[in-house]
DRENLUM-38353 format. One record per residue (C-alpha): residue number from 0; residue in one letter; chain; x negated, z negated, y negated. Coordinates in Angstrom, 2 decimals, always signed. Layout:
N
NUM | A | A | X | Z | Y
...
This chain:
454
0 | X | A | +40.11 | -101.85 | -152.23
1 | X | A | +39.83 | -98.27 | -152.30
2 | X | A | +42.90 | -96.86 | -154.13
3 | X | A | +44.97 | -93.95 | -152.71
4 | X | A | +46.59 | -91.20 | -154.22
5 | X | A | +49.42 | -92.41 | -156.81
6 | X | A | +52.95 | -92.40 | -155.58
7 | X | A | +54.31 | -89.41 | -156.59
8 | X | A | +51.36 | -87.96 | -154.75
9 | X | A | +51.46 | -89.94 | -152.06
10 | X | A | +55.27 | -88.61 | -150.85
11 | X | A | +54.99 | -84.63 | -150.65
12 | X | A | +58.06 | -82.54 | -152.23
13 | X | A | +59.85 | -80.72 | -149.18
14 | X | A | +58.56 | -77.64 | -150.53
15 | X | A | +54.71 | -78.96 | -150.46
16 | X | A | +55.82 | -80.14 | -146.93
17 | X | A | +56.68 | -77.14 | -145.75
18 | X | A | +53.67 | -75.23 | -147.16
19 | X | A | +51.26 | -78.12 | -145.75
20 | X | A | +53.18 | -77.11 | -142.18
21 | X | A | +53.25 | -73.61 | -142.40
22 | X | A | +49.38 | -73.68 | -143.30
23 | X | A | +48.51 | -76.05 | -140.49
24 | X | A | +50.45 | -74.04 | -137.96
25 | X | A | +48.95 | -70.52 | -139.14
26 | X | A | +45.42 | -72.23 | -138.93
27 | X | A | +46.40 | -73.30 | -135.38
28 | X | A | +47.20 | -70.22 | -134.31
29 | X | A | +44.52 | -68.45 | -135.20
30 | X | A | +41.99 | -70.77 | -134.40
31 | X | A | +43.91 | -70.99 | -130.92
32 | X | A | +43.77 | -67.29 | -130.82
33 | X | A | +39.90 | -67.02 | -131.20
34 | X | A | +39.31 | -69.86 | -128.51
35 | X | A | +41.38 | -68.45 | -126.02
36 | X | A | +39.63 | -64.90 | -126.69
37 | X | A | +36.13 | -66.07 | -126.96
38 | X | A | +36.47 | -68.93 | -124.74
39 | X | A | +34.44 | -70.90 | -127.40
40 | X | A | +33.70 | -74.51 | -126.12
41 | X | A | +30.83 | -75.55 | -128.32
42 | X | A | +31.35 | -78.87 | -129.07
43 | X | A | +34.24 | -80.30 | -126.68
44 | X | A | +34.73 | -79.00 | -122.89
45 | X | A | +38.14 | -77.61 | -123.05
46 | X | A | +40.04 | -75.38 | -125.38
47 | X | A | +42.25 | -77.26 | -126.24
48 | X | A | +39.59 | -80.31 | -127.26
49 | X | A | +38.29 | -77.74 | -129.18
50 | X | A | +41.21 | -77.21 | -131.75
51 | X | A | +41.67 | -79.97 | -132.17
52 | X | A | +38.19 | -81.11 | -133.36
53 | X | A | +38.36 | -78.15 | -135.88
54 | X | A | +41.81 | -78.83 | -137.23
55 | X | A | +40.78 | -82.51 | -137.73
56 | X | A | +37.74 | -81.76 | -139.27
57 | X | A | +39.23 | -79.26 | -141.84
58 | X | A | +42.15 | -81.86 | -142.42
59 | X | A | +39.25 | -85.33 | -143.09
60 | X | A | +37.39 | -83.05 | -145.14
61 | X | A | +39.92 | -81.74 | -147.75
62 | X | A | +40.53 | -85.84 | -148.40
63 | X | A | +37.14 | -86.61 | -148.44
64 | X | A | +36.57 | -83.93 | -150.96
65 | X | A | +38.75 | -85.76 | -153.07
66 | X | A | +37.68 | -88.57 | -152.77
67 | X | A | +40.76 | -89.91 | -150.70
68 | X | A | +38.80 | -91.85 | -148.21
69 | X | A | +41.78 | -93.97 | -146.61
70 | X | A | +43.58 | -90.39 | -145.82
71 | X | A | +40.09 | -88.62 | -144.85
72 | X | A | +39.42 | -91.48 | -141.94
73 | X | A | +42.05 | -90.92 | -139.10
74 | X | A | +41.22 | -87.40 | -139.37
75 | X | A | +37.21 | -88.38 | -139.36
76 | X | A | +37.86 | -90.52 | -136.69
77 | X | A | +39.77 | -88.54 | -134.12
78 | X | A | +36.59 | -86.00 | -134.55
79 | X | A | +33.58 | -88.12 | -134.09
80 | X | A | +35.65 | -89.18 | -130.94
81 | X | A | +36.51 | -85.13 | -129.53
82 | X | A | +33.37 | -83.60 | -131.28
83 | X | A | +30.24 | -85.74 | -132.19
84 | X | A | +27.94 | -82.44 | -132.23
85 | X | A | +30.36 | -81.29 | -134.37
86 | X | A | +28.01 | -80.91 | -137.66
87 | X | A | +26.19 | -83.54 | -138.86
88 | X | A | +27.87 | -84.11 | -142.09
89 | X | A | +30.37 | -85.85 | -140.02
90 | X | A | +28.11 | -88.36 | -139.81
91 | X | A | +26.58 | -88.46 | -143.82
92 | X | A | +30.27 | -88.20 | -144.96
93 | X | A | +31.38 | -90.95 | -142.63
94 | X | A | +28.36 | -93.26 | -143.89
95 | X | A | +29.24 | -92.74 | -147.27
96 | X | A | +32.83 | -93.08 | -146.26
97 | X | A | +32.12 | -96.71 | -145.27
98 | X | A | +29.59 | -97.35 | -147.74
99 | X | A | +32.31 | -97.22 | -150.20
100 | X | A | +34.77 | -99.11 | -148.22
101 | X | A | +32.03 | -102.09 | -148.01
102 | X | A | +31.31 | -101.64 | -152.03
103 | X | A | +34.83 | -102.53 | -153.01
104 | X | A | +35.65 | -105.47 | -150.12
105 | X | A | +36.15 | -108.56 | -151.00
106 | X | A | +36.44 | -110.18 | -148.11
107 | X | A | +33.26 | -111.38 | -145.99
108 | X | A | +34.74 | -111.20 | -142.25
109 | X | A | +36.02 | -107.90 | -143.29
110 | X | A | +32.77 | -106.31 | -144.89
111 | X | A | +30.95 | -107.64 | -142.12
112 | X | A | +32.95 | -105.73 | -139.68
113 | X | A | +32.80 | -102.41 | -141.98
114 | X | A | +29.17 | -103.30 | -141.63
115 | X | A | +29.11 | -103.10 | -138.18
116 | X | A | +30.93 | -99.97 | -137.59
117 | X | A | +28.23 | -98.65 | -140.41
118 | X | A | +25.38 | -99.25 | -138.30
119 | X | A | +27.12 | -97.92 | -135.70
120 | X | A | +27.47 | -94.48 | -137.46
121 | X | A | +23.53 | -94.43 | -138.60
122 | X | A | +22.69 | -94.98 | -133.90
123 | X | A | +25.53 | -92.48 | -133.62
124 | X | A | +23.78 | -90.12 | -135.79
125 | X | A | +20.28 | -90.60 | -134.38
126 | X | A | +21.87 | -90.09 | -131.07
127 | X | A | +23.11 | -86.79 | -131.47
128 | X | A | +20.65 | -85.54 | -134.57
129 | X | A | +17.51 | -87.59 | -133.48
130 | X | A | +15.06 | -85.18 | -135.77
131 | X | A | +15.81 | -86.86 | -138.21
132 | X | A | +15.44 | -90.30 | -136.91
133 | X | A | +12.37 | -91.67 | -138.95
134 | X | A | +14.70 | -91.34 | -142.26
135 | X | A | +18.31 | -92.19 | -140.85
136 | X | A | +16.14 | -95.81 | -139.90
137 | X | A | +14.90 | -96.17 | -143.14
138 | X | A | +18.82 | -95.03 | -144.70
139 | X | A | +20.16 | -97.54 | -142.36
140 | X | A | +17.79 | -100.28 | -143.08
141 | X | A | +18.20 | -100.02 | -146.85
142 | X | A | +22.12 | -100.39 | -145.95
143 | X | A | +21.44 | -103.47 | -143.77
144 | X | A | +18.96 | -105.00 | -146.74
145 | X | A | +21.20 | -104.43 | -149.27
146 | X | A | +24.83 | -105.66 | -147.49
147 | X | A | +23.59 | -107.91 | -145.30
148 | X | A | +20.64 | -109.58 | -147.18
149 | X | A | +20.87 | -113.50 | -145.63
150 | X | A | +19.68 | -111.43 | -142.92
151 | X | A | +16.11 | -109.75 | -143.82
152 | X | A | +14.36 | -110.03 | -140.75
153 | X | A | +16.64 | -107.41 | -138.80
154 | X | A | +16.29 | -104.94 | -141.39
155 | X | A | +12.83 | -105.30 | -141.96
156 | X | A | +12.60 | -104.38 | -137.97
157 | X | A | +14.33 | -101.40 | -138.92
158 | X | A | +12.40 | -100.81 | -141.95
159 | X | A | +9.32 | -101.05 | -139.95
160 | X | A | +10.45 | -98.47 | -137.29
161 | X | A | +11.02 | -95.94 | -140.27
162 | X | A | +7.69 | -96.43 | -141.62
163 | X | A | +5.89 | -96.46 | -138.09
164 | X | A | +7.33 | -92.81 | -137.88
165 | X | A | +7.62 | -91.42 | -141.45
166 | X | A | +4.42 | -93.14 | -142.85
167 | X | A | +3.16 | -91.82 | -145.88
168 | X | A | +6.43 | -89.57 | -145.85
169 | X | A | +8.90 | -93.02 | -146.10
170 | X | A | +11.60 | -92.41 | -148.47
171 | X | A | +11.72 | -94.37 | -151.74
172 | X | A | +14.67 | -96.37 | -151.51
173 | X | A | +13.89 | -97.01 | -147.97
174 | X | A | +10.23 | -98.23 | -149.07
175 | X | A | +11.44 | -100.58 | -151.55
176 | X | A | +13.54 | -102.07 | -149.08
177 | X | A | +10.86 | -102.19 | -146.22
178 | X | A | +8.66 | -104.20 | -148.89
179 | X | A | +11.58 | -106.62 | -150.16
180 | X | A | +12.31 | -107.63 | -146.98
181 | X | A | +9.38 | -109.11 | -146.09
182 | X | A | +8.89 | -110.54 | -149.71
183 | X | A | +12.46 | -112.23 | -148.74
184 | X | A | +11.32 | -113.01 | -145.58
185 | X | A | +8.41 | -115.02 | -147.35
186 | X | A | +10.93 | -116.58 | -149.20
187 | X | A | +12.84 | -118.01 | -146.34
188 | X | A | +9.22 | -118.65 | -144.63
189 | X | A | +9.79 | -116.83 | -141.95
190 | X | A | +6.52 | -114.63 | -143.04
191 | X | A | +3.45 | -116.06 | -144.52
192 | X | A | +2.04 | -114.81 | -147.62
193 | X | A | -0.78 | -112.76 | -145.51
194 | X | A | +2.08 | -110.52 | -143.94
195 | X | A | +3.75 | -109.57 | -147.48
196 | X | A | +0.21 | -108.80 | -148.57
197 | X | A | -1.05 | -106.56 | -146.24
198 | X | A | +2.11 | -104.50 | -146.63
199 | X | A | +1.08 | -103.67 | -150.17
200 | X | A | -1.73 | -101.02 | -149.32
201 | X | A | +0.29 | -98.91 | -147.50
202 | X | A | +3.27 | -98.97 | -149.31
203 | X | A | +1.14 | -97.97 | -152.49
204 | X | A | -0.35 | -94.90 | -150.61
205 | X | A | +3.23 | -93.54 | -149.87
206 | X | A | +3.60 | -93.79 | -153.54
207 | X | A | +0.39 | -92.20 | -154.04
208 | X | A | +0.95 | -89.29 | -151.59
209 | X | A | +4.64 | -88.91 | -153.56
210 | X | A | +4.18 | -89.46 | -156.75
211 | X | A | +3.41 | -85.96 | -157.80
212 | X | A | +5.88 | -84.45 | -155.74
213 | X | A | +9.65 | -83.65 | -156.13
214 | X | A | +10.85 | -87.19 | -156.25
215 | X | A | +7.74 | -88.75 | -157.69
216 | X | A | +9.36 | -90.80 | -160.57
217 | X | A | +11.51 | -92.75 | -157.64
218 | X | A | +8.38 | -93.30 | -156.00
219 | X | A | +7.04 | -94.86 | -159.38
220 | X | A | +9.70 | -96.79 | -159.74
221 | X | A | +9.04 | -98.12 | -156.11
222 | X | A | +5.25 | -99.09 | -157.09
223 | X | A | +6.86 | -101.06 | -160.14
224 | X | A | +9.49 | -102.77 | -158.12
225 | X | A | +6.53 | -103.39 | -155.50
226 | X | A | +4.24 | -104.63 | -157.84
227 | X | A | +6.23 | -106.88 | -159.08
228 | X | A | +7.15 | -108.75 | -155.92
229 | X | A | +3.44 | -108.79 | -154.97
230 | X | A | +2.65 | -110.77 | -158.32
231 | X | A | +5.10 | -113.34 | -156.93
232 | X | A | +3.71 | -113.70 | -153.45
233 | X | A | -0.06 | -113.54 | -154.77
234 | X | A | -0.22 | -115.99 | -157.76
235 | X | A | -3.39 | -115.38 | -159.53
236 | X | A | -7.07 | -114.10 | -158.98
237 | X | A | -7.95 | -117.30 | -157.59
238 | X | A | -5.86 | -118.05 | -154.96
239 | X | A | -5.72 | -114.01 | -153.74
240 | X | A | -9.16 | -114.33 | -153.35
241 | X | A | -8.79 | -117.90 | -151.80
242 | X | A | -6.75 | -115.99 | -149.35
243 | X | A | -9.31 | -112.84 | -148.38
244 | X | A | -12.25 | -114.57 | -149.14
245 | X | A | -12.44 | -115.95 | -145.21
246 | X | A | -10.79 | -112.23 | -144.05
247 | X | A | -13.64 | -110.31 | -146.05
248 | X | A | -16.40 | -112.91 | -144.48
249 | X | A | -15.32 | -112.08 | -140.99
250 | X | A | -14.20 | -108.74 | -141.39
251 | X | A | -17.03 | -106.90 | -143.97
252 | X | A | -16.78 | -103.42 | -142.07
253 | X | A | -13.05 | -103.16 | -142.12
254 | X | A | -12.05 | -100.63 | -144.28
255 | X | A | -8.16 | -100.93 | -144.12
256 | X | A | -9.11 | -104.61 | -145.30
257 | X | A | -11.39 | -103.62 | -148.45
258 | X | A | -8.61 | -100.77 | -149.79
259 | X | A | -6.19 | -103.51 | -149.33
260 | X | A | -8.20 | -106.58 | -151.22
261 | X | A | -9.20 | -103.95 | -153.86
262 | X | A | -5.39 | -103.05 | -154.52
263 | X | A | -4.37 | -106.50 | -154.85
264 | X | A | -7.24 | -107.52 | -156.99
265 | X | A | -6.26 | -104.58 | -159.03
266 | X | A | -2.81 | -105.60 | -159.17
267 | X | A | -3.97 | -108.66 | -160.66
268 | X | A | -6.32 | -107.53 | -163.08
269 | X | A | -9.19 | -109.26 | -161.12
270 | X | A | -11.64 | -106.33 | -161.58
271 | X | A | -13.96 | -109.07 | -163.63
272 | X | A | -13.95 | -111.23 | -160.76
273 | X | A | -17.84 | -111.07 | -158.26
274 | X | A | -15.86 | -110.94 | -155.10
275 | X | A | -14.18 | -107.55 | -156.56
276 | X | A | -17.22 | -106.13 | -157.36
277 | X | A | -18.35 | -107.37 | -154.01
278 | X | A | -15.93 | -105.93 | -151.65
279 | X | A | -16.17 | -102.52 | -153.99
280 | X | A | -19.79 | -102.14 | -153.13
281 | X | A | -18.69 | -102.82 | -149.56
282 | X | A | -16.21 | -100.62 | -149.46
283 | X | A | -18.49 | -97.59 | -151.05
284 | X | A | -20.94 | -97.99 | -148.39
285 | X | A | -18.47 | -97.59 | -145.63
286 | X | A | -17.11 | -94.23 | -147.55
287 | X | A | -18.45 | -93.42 | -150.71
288 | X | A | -15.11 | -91.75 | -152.11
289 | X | A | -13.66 | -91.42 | -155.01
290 | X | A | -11.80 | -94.82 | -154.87
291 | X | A | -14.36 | -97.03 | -154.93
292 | X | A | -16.56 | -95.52 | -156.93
293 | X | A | -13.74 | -96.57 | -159.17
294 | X | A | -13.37 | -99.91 | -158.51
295 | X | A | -17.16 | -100.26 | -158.56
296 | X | A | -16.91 | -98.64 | -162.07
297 | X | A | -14.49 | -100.87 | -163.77
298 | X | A | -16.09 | -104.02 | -162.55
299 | X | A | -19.38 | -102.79 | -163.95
300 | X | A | -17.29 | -102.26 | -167.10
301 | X | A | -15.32 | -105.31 | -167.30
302 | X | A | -19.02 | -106.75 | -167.15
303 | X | A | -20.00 | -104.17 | -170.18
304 | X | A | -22.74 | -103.09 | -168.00
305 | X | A | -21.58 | -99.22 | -169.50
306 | X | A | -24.79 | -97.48 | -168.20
307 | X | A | -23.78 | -98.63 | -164.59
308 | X | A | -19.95 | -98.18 | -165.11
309 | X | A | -20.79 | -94.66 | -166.33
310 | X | A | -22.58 | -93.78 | -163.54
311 | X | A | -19.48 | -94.90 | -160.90
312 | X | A | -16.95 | -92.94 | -163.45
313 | X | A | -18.69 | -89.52 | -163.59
314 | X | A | -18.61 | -89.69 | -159.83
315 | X | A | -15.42 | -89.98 | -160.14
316 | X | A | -14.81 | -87.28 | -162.12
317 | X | A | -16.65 | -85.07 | -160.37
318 | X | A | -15.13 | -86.57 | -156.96
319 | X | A | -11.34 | -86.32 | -157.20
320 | X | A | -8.38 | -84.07 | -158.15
321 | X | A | -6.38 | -86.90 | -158.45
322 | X | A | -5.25 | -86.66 | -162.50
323 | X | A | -4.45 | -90.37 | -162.84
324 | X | A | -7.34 | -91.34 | -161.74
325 | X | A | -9.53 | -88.74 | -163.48
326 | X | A | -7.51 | -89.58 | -166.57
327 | X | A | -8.62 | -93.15 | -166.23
328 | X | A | -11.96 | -92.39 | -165.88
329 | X | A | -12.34 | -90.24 | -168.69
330 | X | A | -11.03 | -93.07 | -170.61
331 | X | A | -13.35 | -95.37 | -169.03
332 | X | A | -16.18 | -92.94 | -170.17
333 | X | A | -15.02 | -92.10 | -173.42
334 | X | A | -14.68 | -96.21 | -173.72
335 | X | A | -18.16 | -96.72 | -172.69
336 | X | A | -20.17 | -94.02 | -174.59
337 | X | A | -18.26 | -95.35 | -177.68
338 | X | A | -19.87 | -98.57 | -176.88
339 | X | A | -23.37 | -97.06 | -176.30
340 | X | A | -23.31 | -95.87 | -179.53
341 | X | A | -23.01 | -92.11 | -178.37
342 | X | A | -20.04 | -90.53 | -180.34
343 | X | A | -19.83 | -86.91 | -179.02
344 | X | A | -19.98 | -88.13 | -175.72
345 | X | A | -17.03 | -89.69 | -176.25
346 | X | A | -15.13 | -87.80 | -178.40
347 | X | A | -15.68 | -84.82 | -174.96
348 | X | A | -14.17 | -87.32 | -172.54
349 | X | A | -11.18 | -87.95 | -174.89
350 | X | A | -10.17 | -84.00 | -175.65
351 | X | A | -10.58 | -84.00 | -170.92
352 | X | A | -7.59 | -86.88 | -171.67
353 | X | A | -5.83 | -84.72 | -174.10
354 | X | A | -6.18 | -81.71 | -171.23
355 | X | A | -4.25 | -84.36 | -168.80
356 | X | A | -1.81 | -85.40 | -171.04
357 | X | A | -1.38 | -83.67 | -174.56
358 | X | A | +0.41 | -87.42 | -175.71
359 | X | A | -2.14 | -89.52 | -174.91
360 | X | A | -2.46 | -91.99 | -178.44
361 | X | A | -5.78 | -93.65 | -176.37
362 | X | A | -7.48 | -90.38 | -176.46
363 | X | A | -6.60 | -89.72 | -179.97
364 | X | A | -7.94 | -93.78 | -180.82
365 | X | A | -11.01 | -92.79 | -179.01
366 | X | A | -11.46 | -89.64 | -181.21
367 | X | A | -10.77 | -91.65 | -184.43
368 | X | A | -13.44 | -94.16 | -183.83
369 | X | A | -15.76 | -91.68 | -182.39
370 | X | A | -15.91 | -89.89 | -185.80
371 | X | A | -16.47 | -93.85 | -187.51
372 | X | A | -19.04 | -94.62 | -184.71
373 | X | A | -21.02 | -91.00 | -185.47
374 | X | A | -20.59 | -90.71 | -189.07
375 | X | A | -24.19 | -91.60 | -190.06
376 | X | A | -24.92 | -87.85 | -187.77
377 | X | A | -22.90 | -85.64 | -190.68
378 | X | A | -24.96 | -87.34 | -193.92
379 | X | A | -23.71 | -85.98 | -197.42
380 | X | A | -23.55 | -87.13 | -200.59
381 | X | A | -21.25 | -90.84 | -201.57
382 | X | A | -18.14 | -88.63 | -201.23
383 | X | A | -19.02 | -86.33 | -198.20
384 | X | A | -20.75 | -88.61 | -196.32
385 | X | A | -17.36 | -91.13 | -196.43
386 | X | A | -15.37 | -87.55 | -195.45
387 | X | A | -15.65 | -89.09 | -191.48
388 | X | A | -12.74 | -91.28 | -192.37
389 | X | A | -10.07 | -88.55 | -193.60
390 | X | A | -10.77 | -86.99 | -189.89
391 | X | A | -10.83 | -90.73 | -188.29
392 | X | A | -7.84 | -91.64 | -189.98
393 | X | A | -6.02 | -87.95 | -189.14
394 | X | A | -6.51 | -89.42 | -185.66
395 | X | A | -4.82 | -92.44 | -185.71
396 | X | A | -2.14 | -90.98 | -187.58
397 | X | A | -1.77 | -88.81 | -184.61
398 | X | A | -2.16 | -91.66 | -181.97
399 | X | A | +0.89 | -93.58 | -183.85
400 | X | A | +3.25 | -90.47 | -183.95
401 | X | A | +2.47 | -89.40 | -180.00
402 | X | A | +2.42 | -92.75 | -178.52
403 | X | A | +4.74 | -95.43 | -179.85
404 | X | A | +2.37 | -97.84 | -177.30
405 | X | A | -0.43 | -97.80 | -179.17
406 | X | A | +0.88 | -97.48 | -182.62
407 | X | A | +0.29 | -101.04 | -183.63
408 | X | A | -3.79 | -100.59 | -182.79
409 | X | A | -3.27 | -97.47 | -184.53
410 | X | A | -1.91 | -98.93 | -187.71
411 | X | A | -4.21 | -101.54 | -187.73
412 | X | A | -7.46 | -98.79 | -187.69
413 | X | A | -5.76 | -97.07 | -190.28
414 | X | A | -5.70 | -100.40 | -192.37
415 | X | A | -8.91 | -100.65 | -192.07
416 | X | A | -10.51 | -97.24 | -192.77
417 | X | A | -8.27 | -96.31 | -195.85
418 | X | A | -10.28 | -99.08 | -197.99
419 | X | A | -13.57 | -96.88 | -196.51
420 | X | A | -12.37 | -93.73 | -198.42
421 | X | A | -14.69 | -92.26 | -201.27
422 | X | A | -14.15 | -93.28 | -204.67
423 | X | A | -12.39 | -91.02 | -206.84
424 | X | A | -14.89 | -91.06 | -209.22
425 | X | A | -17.72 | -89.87 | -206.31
426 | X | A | -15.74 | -86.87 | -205.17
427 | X | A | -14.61 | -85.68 | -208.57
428 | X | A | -18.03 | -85.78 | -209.44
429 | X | A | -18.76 | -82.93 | -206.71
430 | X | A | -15.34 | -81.08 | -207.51
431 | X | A | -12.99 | -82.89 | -204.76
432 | X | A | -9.81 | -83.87 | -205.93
433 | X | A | -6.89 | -85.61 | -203.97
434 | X | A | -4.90 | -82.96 | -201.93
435 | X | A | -7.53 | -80.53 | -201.49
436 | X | A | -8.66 | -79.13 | -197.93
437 | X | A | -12.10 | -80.14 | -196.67
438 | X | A | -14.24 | -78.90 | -193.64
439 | X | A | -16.56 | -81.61 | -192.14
440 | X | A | -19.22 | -79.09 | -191.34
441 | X | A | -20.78 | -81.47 | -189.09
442 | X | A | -20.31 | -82.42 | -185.50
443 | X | A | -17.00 | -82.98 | -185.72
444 | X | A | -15.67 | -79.98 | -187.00
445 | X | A | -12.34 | -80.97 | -188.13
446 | X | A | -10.56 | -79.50 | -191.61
447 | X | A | -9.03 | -82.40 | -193.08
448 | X | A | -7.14 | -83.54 | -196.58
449 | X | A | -8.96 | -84.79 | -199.37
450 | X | A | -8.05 | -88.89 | -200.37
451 | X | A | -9.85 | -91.25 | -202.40
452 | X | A | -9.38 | -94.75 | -203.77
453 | X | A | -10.25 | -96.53 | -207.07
């Protein structure tokens, strides 16, 4: 239960008494003095109503400002009841009054009946503040999932109502919530898997439309919670495609229906898959943006077809401002002209990472093996020409210290390539010793440290 005051503050001194009274009756007065002279009837129709909504009001809130719930409630009460218009922190403080009563009760009859009376408060609200309807629903349906969860179908209808209005503008917690309930729902088959599903597309584009906004890392922690539910509900690339297979057949042209396969297939890591690459193409011709030119370019690289992926990924590039996706792309590309063979290529995609995000230990890996891949363009003598792998190995160096993700691939290049240094004997012979600066004068233009083996 919520705890009170302690005792000794609980029983005033007379002289705290008499201060409490004399303050009360000098606030009376002069609020009485200012209603009789301005006649002021804002919230209540008499006078009298009037006082006593503000004197209750400025006695709940000093409680509730310390936290004193049980003291701030008769007080809160007797001015929702004189004064709903009152100001509508009445009704935030009284929701979080009664979210905090329901937090500490133990007993179920009990919280059930707090529960009610906290519903009550969110239709109260929307009554007399209805602008803000589309996120007190999605408040009060969060409430309702969370306190009342044997019960997911009535808070998914709530949910649902929030999202109808809000859309790509649904709060975070709220969006969570909308999707769990109808993964619960599943659970207690009152759903089948088809309804969960087709709620992951557009909870995914709230996230998308959020994520780079104020409150974008609770919207990413939304898509994880999401994604993870949808892995549940969807199994594996076989039966989500035994699923939209039939859907896909009958519906080719529906382009709510290819975003949403793609996602899921995506989810899954089913990019290698035909019918991905399928409902891509699909999806392209219907509107060649930036999206599926995407998916179209990682199943052409899951299938190491890198002249076609490339293709898909530059018109990406060129096609978006999104910088998740552009900084997937440019890893695609710098991926792919690695493969082809064409270093410089993809060492330039990997520094357009490093302009998205200065940490990135992939662009850095990309760099490192971009030197190995090219080193036959710089030439030398048997020490200069092995020079590539000081710079290669300077770049996994710096992969492992900005990106503790990729340090173990990092470690293991760096394995590798140390044994490919020059002998000592080869660089001594043209005046390189261990220590000393060196300029590859080459392509890759890096100053690097001098380090041989035996």
């Amino acid at each position: 239960m919520i705890s009170g005051l302690q005792n000794e503050n609980m029983i005033d001194t007379k002289e705290t008494a008499m201060k409490r009274k004399a303050y009360l009756i000098l606030m009376i007065v002069m609020i009485s003095s200012i209603a009789n002279a301005q006649k002021i009837r804002t919230y209540t129709a008499s006078d009298e109503d009037s006082i006593t909504c503000i004197t209750s009001a400025s006695l709940y809130i000093e409680f509730f400002k310390q936290g004193n719930f049980k003291d701030a409630l008769p007080g809160w009460r007797k001015a929702i009841a004189i004064c709903p218009r009152f100001s509508e922190s009445l009704w935030t403080n009284g929701t979080k009054m009664y979210q905090d009563l329901i937090e500490v009760e133990e007993d179920d009859a009990k919280k059930n009946l707090l529960m009610d009376t906290l519903e009550w408060i969110y239709d109260q609200r929307i009554e007399y503040y209805p602008d803000g309807k589309g996120s007190i629903l999605g408040r009060k349906g969060t409430d309702m999932a969370k306190y009342r969860s044997s019960n997911p179908k009535k808070a998914h209808d709530v949910l649902s109502e929030s999202y109808n209005i809000l859309q790509l503008e649904m709060e975070p917690a709220a969006l969570i919530y909308y999707f769990k309930t109808a993964y619960d729902m599943k659970r207690k088959n009152l759903v089948e898997d088809t309804y969960v599903l087709n709620l992951y597309g557009p909870c995914s584009d709230v996230v998308q439309n959020n994520k780079d906004g104020t409150y974008g890392s609770a919207y990413l922690t939304a898509q994880k919670n999401i994604d993870n539910m949808v892995g549940k509900v969807a199994g594996d690339c076989e039966t989500l495609i035994g699923i939209f297979k039939p859907k896909f057949g009958a519906n080719p042209k529906d382009a709510v229906l290819l975003a949403q396969i793609t996602k899921l297939l995506d989810k899954l890591d089913c990019s290698d898959e035909d019918f991905y690459l399928k409902v891509a193409v699909a999806q392209y011709e219907l509107d060649p943006a930036a999206e599926a030119a995407f998916a179209i370019g990682k199943a052409y690289y899951r299938r190491k077809d890198y002249g076609q992926s490339n293709k898909y990924f530059k018109e990406v590039a060129d096609g978006t401002e999104d910088k998740d996706m552009l900084f997937d792309s440019y890893q695609f590309l710098g991926a792919g002209m690695l493969s082809l063979g064409q270093a410089q290529s993809a060492k330039s995609y990997a520094l357009k990472m490093l302009e998205i995000n200065a940490q990135s230990g992939d662009a850095y890996l990309i760099i490192g093996n971009a030197y190995v891949k090219g080193r036959k363009d710089c030439g030398g003598d048997e020490c200069k020409s092995r020079a590539v792998y000081w710079a290669a190995v300077d770049k996994f160096s710096k992969a492992k210290a900005v990106d503790p993700g990729v340090a173990e691939k990092a470690q293991q290049y760096i394995n590798s390539y140390v044994g490919q240094f020059p002998k000592k004997e080869d660089c001594f012979f043209y005046g390189l010793t261990d220590g000393q600066s060196y300029t590859l004068d080459c392509w890759i233009g890096e100053t690097t440290t001098v380090r041989t083996r035996e």
